[in-house]
C-alpha positions in Angstrom: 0.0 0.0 0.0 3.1 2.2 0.9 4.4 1.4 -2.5 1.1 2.7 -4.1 0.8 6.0 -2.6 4.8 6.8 -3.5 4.2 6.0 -7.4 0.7 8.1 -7.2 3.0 10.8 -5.7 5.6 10.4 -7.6 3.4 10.8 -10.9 1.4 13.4 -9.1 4.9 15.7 -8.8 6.1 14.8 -11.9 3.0 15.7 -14.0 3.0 19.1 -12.1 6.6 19.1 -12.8 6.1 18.9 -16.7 3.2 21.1 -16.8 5.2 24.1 -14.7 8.5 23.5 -16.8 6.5 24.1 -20.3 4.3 27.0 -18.8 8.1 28.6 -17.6 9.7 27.8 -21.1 7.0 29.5 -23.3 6.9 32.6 -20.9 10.9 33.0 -20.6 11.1 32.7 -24.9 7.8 34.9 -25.3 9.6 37.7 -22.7 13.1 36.9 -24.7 11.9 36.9 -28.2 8.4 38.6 -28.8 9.8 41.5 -30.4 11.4 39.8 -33.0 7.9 38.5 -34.5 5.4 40.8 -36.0 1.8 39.8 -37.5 2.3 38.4 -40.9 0.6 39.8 -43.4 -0.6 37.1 -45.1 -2.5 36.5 -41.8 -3.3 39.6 -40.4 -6.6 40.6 -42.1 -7.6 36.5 -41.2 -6.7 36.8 -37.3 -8.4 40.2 -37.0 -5.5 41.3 -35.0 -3.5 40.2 -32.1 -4.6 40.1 -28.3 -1.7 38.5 -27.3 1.3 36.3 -28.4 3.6 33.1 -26.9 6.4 32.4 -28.0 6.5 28.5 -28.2 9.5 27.3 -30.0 12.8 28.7 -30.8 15.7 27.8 -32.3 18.4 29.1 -34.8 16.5 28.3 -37.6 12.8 28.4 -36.7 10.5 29.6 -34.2 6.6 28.9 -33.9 4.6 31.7 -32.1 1.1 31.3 -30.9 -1.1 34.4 -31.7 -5.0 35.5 -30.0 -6.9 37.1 -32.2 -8.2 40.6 -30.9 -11.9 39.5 -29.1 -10.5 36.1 -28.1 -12.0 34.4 -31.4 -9.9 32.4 -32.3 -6.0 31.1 -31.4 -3.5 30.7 -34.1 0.1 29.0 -34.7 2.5 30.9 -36.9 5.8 29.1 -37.9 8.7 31.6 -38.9 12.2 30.3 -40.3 15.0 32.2 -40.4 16.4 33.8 -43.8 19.4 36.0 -44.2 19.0 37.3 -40.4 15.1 38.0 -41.1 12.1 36.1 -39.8 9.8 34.9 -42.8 6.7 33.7 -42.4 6.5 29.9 -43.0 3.3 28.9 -42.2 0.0 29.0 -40.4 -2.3 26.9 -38.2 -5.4 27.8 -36.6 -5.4 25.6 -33.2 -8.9 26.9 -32.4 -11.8 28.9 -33.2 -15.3 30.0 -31.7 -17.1 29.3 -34.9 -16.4 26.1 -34.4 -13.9 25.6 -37.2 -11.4 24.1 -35.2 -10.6 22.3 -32.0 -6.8 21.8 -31.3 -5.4 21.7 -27.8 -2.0 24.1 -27.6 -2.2 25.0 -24.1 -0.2 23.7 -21.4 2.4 25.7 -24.2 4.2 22.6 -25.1 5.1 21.2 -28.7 
């Protein structure tokens, strides 16, 4: 029974564990890197604006950034990659949507 209760707690912690590390990761590249991303373009009249932003992946070569559109409507994934010192616009996923157009699950931040 001892036994039981140590994995259940052990589990417990390291679910928490995962959940606070990812939450601490996106927030430390968002408050490192968010200035480097604008809107795209090729986006911007579709996400109606931005209410917020997350940076949640970086690297030297490509970064994904999750957008909120302006009236919380929807949440979007923009991938950059990195060209000549410049971040392009790569492509574009919309993880959800209040019209019901889509239904993907981005938050705990992790990828």
């Amino acid at each position: 029974m001892k036994a039981l209760k140590l994995i259940i707690i052990v589990a417990v912690i390291s679910l928490f564990s995962f959940w606070l590390f990812s939450i601490a990761k996106c927030e430390y590249l968002t408050w490192q890197h968010e200035k480097e991303f604008l809107l795209p373009k090729e986006v911007g009249s579709m996400i109606n604006g931005k209410a917020s932003k997350k940076v949640l992946t970086y690297s030297h070569s490509q970064a994904c950034v999750y957008y909120v559109s302006s009236g919380n409507t929807c949440g979007d994934i923009i991938t950059y990659v990195l060209i000549d010192g410049k971040w392009i616009f790569s492509g574009w996923k919309t993880s959800w949507s209040k019209t019901g157009s889509a239904d993907d699950f981005v938050w705990p931040y992790f990828r």
